[in-house]
N, C-alpha and C positions, 0 to 999 in steps of 0.2 A: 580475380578478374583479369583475362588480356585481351589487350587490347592491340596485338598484330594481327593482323589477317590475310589471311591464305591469298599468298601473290597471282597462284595460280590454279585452275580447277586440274581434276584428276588428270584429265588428258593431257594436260598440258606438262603438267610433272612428271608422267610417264616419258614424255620426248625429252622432256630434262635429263632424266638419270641415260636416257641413250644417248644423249649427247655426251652427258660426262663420263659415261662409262669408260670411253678408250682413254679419258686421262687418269684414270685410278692408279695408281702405284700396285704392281705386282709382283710378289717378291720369290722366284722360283727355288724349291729345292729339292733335295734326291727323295723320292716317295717311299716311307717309311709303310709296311702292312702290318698294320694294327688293329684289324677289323676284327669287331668280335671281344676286344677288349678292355680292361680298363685303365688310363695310362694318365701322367701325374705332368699338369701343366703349370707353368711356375710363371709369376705374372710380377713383376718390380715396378714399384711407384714412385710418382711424386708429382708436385702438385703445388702452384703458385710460388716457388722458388723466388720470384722477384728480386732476382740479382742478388744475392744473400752468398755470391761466388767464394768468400774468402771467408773466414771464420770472422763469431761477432760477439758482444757482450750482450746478454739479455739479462733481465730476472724471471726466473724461471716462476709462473704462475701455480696452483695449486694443480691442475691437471697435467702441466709438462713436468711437473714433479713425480705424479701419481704415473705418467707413462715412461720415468726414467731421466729425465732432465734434472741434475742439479746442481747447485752454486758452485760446487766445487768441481765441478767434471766441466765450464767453461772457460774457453768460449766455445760457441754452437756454431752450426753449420759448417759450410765450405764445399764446394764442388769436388774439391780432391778426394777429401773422405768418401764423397757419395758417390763417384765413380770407381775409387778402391772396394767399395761395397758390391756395387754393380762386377765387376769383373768376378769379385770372389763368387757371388753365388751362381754368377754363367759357370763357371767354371768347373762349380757342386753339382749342379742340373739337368739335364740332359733335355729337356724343355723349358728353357727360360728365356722372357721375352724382357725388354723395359719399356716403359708406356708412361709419358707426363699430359697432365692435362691441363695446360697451357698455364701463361702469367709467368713466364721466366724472366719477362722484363720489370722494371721498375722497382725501388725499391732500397737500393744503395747507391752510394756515390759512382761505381764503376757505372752503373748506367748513362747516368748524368755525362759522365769522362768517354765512355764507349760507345754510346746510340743503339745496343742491344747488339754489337759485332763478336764481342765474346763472351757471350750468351749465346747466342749461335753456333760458335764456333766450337765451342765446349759441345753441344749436344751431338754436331756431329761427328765430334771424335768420339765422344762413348760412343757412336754407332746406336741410338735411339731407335726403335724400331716404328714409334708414331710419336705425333704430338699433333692435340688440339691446340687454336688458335686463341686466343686470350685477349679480353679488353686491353689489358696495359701491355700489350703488343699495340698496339694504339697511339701510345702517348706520348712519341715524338711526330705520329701525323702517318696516316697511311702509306702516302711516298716512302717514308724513311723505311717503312716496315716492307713494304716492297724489294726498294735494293738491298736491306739486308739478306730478306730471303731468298733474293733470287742468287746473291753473290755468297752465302756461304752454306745455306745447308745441302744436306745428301740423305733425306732421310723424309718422309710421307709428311705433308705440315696442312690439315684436315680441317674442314668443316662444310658438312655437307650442306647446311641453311641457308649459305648465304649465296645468294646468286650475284655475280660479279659484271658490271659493265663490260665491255668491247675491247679487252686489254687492247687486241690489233689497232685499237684505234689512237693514234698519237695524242689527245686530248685526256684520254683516261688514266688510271691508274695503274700498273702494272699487278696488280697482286694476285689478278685471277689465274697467269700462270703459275706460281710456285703452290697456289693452295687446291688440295683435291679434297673430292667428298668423302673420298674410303680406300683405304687398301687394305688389300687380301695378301697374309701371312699361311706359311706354308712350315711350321712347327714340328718337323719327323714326322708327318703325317695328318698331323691336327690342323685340317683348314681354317684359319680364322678370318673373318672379316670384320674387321675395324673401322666403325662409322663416328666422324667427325662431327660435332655438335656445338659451333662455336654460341658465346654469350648473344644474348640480347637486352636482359633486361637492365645492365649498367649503359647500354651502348644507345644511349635516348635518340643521339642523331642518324642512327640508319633504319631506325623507323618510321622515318620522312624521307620522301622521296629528294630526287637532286642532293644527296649531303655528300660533305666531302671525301666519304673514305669510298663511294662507286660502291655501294651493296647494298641490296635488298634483300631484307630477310624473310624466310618461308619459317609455317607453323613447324612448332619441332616435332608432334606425335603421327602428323601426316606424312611428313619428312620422312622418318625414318622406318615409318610403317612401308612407304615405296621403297626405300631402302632393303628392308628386311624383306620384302619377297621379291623383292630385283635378284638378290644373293643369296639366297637362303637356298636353291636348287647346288649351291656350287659349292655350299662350305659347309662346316663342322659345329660354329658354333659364331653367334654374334655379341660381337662385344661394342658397344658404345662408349665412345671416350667424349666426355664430359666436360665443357666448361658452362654448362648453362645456371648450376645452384642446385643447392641439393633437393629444394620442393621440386622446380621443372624435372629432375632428374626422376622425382617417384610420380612425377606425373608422368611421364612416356607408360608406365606403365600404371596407371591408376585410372588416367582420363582427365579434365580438366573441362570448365565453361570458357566459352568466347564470344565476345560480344562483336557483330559484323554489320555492317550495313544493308539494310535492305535491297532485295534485289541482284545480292550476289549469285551467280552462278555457282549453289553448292547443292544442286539435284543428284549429282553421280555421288555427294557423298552422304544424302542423307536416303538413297536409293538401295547402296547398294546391300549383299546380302550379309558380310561378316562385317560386324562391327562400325553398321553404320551412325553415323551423327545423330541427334536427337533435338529436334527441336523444343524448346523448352519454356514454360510460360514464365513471364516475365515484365509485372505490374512497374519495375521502377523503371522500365526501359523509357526513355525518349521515343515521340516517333520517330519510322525509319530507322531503329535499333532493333536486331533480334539475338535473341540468345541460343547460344547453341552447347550440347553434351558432345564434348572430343571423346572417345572411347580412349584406353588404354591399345597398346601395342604388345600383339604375342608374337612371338617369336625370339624376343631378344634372351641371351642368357648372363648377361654381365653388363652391369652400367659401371665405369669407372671414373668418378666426378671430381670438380676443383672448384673453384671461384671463391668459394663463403670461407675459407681456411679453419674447416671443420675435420677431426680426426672421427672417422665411427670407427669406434674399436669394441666391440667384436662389429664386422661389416653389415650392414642390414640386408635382410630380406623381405623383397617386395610379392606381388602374386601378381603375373597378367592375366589378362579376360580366359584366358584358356586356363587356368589353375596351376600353370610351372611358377618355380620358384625363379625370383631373379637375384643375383647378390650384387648389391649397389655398396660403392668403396667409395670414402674421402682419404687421404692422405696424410692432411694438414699442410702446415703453409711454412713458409721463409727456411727453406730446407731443415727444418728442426729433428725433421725425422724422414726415412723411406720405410715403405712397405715391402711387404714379399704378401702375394697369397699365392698358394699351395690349392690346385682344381684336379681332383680325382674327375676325368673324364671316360666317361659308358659311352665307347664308338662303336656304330650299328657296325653287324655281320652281314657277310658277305650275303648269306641265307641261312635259316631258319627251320627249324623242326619242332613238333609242337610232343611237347611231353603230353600225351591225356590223360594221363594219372593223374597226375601234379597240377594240368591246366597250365603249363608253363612253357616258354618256346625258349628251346635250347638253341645254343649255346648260351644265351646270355637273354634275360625277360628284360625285353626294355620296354613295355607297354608303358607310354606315357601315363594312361589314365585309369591303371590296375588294373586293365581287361583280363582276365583266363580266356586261353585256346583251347578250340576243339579239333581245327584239323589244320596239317601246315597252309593252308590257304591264309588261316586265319595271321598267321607268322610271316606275311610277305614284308619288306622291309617299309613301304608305305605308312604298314600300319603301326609297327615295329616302334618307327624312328621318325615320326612325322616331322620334329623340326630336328634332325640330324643326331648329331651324340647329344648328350647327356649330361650337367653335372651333378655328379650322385653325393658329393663331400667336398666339404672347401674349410681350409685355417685360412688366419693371418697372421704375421711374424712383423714386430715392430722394432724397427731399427734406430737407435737415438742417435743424432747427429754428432758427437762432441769430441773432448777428448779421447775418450776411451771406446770411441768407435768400432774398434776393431776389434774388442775381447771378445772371448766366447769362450764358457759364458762370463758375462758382466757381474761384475762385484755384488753384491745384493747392500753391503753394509754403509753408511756414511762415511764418504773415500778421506776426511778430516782425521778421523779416528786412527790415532797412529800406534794405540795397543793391537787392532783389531786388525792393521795393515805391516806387521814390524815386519814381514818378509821383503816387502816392496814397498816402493814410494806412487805418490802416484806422479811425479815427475817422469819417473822412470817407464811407471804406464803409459802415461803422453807421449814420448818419447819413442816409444816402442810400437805405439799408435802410428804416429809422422811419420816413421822410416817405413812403414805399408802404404803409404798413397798412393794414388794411381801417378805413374810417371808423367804417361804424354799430358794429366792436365794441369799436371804445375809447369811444365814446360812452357804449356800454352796459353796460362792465366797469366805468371810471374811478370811477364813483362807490363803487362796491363797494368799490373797494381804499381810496379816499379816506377812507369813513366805515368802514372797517375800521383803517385806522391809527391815528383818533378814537377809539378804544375804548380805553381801559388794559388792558384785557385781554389786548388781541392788538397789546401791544408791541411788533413784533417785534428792535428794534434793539440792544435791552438787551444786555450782551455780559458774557457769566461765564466767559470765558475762551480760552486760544489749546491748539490743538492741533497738535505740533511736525510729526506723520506723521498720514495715516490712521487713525481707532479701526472696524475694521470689524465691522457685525453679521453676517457670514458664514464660516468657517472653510472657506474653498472648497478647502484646502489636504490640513488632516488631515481635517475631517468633523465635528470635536467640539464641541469650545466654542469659543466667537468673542471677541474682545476688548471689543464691546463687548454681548454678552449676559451676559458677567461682570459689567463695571458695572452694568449694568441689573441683572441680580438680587440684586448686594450691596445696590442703593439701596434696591431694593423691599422686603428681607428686613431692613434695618439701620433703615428707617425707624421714626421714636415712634411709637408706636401701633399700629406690627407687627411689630415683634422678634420674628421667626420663627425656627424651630432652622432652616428652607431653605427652599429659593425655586427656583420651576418656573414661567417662563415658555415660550409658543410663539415658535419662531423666526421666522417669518412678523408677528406682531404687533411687530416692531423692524423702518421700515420704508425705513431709510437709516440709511448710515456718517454717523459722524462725520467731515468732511472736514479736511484740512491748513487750518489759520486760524484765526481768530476763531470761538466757539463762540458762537452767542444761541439770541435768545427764535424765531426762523426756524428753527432747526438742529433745537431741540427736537420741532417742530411738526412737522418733517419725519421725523423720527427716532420719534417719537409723534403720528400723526393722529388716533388714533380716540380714543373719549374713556373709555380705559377704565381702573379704579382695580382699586385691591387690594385682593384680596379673600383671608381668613386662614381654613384650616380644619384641623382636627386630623382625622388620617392613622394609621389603624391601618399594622403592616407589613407586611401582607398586603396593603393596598390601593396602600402606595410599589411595594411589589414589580409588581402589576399592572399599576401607570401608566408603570413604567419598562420593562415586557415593550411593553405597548402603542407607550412612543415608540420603544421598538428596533425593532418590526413596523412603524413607521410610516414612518422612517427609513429601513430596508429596501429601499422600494418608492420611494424616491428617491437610490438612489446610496449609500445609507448616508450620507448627508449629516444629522446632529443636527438633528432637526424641535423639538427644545427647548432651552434652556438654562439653566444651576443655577447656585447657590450654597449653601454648605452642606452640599455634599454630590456627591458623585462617584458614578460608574459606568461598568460597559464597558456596549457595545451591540454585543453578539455578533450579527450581521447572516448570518453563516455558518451560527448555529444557525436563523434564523428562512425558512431555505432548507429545512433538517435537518428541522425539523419539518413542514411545509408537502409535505414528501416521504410523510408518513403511515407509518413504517414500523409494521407490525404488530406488534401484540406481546400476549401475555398476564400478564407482569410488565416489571418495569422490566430485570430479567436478561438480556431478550431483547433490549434495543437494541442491546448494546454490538456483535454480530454482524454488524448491517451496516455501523457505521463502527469497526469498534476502533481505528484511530489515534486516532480524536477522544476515547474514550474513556480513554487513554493519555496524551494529551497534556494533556487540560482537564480530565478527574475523576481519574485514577488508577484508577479502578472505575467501577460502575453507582450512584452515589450520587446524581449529579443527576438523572438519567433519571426519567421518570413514564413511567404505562403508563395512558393516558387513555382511556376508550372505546374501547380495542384499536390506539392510533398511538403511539407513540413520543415524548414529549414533554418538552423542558426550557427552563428559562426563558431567554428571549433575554437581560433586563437583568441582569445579572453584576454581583460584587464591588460591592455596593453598600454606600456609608457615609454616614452622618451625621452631621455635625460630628466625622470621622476616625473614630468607630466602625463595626463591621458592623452593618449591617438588624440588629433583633429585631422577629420576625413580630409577635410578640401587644404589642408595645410602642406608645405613640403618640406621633407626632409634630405638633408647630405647623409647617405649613408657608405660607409666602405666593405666591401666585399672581395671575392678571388674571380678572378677573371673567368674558371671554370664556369661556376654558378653563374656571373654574368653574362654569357653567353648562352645561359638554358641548360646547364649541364646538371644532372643529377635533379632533372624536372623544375628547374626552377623557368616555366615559361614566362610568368608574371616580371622578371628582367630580363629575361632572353628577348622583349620588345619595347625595354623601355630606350629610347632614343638619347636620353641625356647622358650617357655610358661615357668614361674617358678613362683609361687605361692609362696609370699612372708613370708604368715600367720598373715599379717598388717591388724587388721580388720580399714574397712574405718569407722566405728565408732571411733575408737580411732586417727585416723588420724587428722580428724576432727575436734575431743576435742583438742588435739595437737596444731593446727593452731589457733584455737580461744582465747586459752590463750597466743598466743603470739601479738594478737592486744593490742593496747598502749590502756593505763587507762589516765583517764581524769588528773591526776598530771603530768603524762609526754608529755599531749597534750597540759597542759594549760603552761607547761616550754620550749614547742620547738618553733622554729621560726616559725610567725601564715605564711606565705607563703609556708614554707613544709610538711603542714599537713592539711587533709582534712576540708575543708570550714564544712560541715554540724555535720561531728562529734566538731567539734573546738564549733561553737554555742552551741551545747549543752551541751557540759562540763561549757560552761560560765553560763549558762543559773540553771545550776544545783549546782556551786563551793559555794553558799552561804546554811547557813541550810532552809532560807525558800525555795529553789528553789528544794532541795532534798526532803523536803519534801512531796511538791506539784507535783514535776513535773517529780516523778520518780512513775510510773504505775505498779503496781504489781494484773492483774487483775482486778476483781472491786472495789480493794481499793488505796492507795496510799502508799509510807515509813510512810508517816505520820501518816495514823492510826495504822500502824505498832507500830513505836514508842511508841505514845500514848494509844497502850493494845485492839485499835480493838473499842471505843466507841461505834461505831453507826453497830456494829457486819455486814461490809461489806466485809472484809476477809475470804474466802474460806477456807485458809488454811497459820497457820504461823507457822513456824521449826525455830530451832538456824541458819540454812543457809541462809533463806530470812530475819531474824532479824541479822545477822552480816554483809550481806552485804548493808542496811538500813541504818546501825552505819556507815559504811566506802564506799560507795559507787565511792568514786572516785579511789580507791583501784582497781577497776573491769575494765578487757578491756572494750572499749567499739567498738563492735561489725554492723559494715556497709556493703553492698557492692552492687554492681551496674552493671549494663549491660555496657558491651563497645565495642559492634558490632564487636565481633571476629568472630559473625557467622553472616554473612551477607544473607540477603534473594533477590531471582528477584523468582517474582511470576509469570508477565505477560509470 
């Protein structure tokens, strides 16, 4: 279901794109004659980077293993690598473009230290050919993302949806100059127009009018449909660059429902002759709601998408209304990896002769829709090439980010294996990797990370402690609560100065596990990037009850996967009921529900008690058995709960606090909360002195496991090495990286909390 609506009728969009037209970015070069042929266009990626500028320690999950990632080829990312990449394949190509689709901000400490200045700065030294615009371009506030773009980049920074206030006007925002709706590339020959698709559906506040960041957003299928026959007379081939998510992205080309208010002016588009709107009947609507069939968009030939940090490997293919294929690319995320795709491109001839034999127009048959000729009439290039060249074949080629970035080809074997490697080390491989980077961007990072580790602030090496396993912020398993969303809301809710009766954060705002090792001031920053504090507001229980209907509706529409997580307080998220109701069944009292499902009725009321009978649908609350601090809900009762300032202000839908009035903003960043809590977990001398009955079974083992020095020094993981090489100066040079913080806690490691935690079904899930 969406719920944007078309800012503006057809005519009004047509003077739009005249208007923006002369700001498009144009990029002129010497005209290549390729007419009549087929020629191989080379297209480099990537996709939500989120400041991941410097190399990083992950644990490589069971897919970035399966595409090439693992334990022993880290640490991942780094901008240097992926511009040394970048050069080397321009340099292999004779058509190669690079293309990101947006989310270069946010994400590591340089952010935080930077305000997104070199993140910028970096893209336009590669010399970037486009880049879509990204929510977490956002999230130091639109100003800041204004003067960054207007003071460093040089390079097309796109999104044709969002229509921008009165930059001229001293009250506004500056951003609507640095951002255009498309630019047209000029390839040897290959016209391409590249159309901008910034996010909407994280971006809750610009689909209310008056909000802070000055943009109003237009439908994306209408959007880009004006788009693609604005351009389509002038270019070769259209490419869409993506940050909208990978469903919007198959909806440009599939079609989609929108729900609009009555009495909109949308006659020219449910008039007109290709691919008009469809009115569509529609029993659960409110009045003064109508529902409307968006068609699909033909013309486009390549969607290249970001935001979900989703890899599609091999790239999908969609169909528009006219029967062409579309090939739709994700990337993935946190620079882990780039793409290359490789487009065998069919450019229409200059003209046309029709073989009658064969039924075929020479030099080259490019009937879109397998027609045979009978005389060259039939061969005019109209009919030939109706939306231009062609893509007749497409690979894609996956690049892993890490140490051994730069082989070719890549080892296939596990790089540990030192019978299997006895010609080379892989030191020597790293090594040989580092000395190919791209120059100018260590030149132009170095200093950054340099006077960022000069800061006391952004310590990062400080170490509060080890983690035996994985703490992860995902329940990928049950759905519910995560181990380390429990932590996180105990710290936030237990913290002085906001001892809250519960704690309701977004899942999404925790934004990495805790990994197996040493825990620091790096861990937190990555697990907390944004910079957001707690905020405590008192909760009638009617308004708990709403918020927890909401995150069950929300939850829902992702798999029943927990869009929040608590403490303080428990609840189901009956995701079956939020099906039930969404079904509209009619009714006149609540009596009448139980008719269409009696088993539900039987099995989860006993009667019609929960049932509502709402404007004639059938309705009951999705958030079930709810407690606080081991009591049930009382409606008219209130509660202290602590939350993140984000969601406190409406963010990620939470509108049920976005208006509650009793808000106070603590100025507790939940990064420090956080830190707070984790060094008050007990260290292995006062786990191995308490009674082993009151203290956790899995931490208890491993302090035993660890209390003797062979067992520290083997079985304490710091990366790809151990304490032990630590210790011993590094021998067989498997340390990434040793400081006084990881060699002091080495020496004393029983000194260090040690750091667990665990799902315990506070969020319970019914799916059926």
């Amino acid at each position: 279901m969406k719920s944007v609506e078309i800012i503006r009728p057809l005519s009004r969009l047509a003077w739009l794109l005249l208007v923006l037209a002369p700001l498009a970015c144009t990029l002129e070069t010497e005209q290549t004659e390729i007419a009549g042929t087929t020629v191989r266009l080379s297209i480099l990626r990537t996709s939500d980077i989120h400041s991941r500028m410097f190399p990083y320690d992950l644990q490589p999950n069971s897919h970035d293993q399966g595409d090439g990632l693992f334990t022993e080829t880290a640490p991942y990312g780094g901008l240097e690598r992926i511009a040394g990449l970048i050069e080397r394949e321009r340099n292999r190509g004779e058509r190669v473009i690079y293309l990101d689709s947006g989310d270069i901000f946010q994400g590591a400490p340089i952010f935080n230290y930077g305000g997104g200045e070199p993140e910028f700065r970096w893209l336009s030294t590669i010399k970037v050919d486009a880049v879509v615009v990204g929510n977490h371009e956002f999230d130091k506030g639109a100003a800041n993302l204004a003067m960054q773009a207007a003071q460093w980049i040089n390079y097309p920074f796109l999104a044709a949806n969002y229509i921008f206030e009165d930059w001229t006007q001293d009250e506004n925002i500056e951003l609507g100059r640095s951002v255009e709706p498309y630019t047209l590339l000029n390839v040897k020959g290959i016209r391409l127009a590249i159309i901008g698709m910034g996010d909407i559906g994280s971006m809750y506040s610009i689909t209310q009018g008056g909000n802070s960041t000055g943009i109003s957003p237009m439908e994306a299928n209408e959007t880009v449909r004006a788009y693609v026959e604005f351009l389509s007379p002038a270019v070769d081939l259209i490419v869409i660059l993506s940050h909208l998510g990978l469903t919007e992205d198959r909806e440009l080309t599939d079609g989609h429902e929108i729900y609009m208010t009555s009495g909109k002016d949308v006659a020219p588009f449910l008039n007109r002759a290709v691919d008009p709107w469809v009115l569509m009947r529609c029993e659960e609507c409110p009045s003064g709601i109508n529902k409307y069939w968006i068609p699909g968009v033909r013309g486009i030939d390549v969607i290249l998408g970001g935001h979900l940090h989703i890899l599609t490997k091999p790239p999908m293919l969609l169909t528009d209304p006219a029967g062409r294929k579309v090939v739709l690319e994700h990337p993935g995320a946190f620079a882990k990896f780039m793409t290359r795709l490789d487009f065998m491109v069919a450019m229409p001839a200059d003209n046309y002769t029709c073989d009658t034999t064969a039924g075929r127009c020479m030099p080259f048959d490019h009937f879109s829709d397998g027609k045979t000729c009978t005389a060259d009439t039939d061969c005019s290039i109209g009919k030939m090439a109706p939306y231009g060249a062609e893509i007749v074949a497409h690979t894609q080629k996956l690049f892993p980010i890490d140490t051994l970035w730069c082989l070719e080809p890549r080892p296939q074997d596990r790089y540990d294996d030192e019978e299997a490697f006895s010609w080379y080390s892989l030191k020597a491989l790293s090594s040989y990797c580092d000395a190919r980077g791209h120059g100018p961007s260590r030149n132009l990072l170095q200093p950054y990370r340099v006077n960022m580790e000069l800061d006391p602030q952004f310590d990062l090496t400080q170490v509060f402690g080890y983690a035996p396993k994985a703490v992860n912020r995902k329940d990928t398993a049950g759905g519910g609560d995560a181990p380390l969303g429990n932590i996180t809301t105990l710290a936030m809710m237990r913290r002085k100065r906001v001892e809250a009766e519960f704690c309701v954060t977004n899942t999404l705002g925790i934004r990495d596990n805790l990994y197996k090792g040493v825990i620091n001031m790096e861990t937190i920053f990555n697990v907390f990037p944004f910079e957001n504090t707690i905020t405590v507001m008192y909760l009638s229980g009617h308004e708990i009850q709403e918020m927890y209907d909401f995150i069950t509706e929300r939850s829902n529409g992702r798999g029943c996967q927990s869009q929040a997580q608590v403490s303080g307080s428990s609840f189901t998220m009956n995701c079956g009921q939020v099906n039930r109701n969404d079904a509209h069944y009619p009714c006149s009292s609540a009596e009448d529900c139980c008719q269409y499902r009696p088993e539900i009725c039987e099995a989860d009321y006993g009667g019609t008690a929960q049932w509502q009978c709402q404007a004639g649908s059938c309705y009951s609350h999705p958030g079930e058995d709810i407690l606080i601090q081991g009591a049930p809900l009382v409606l008219n009762a209130s509660y202290k709960m602590a939350t993140n300032d984000y969601i406190a202000n409406g963010g990620s839908g939470f509108k049920v606090l976005k208006r509650n009035t009793t808000k106070v903003n603590t100025g507790i960043a939940m990064r420090d909360a956080l830190t707070e809590y984790l060094v008050g977990f007990d260290n292995c001398n006062e786990l191995l002195a308490a009674d082993p009955n009151t203290v956790d079974p899995f931490s208890l083992s491993f302090c035993l496991d660890i209390r003797d020095e062979a067992g520290q020094r083997n079985i304490l993981v710091l990366g790809a090495c151990t304490c032990g090489d630590v210790l011993d100066g590094d021998p067989k040079n498997r340390c990434r990286s040793i400081n006084p913080a990881i060699t002091k806690f080495c020496e004393n490691p029983l000194d260090y909390p040690v750091i667990v935690g665990e799902s315990d079904n506070r969020i319970y899930r019914k799916v059926n």
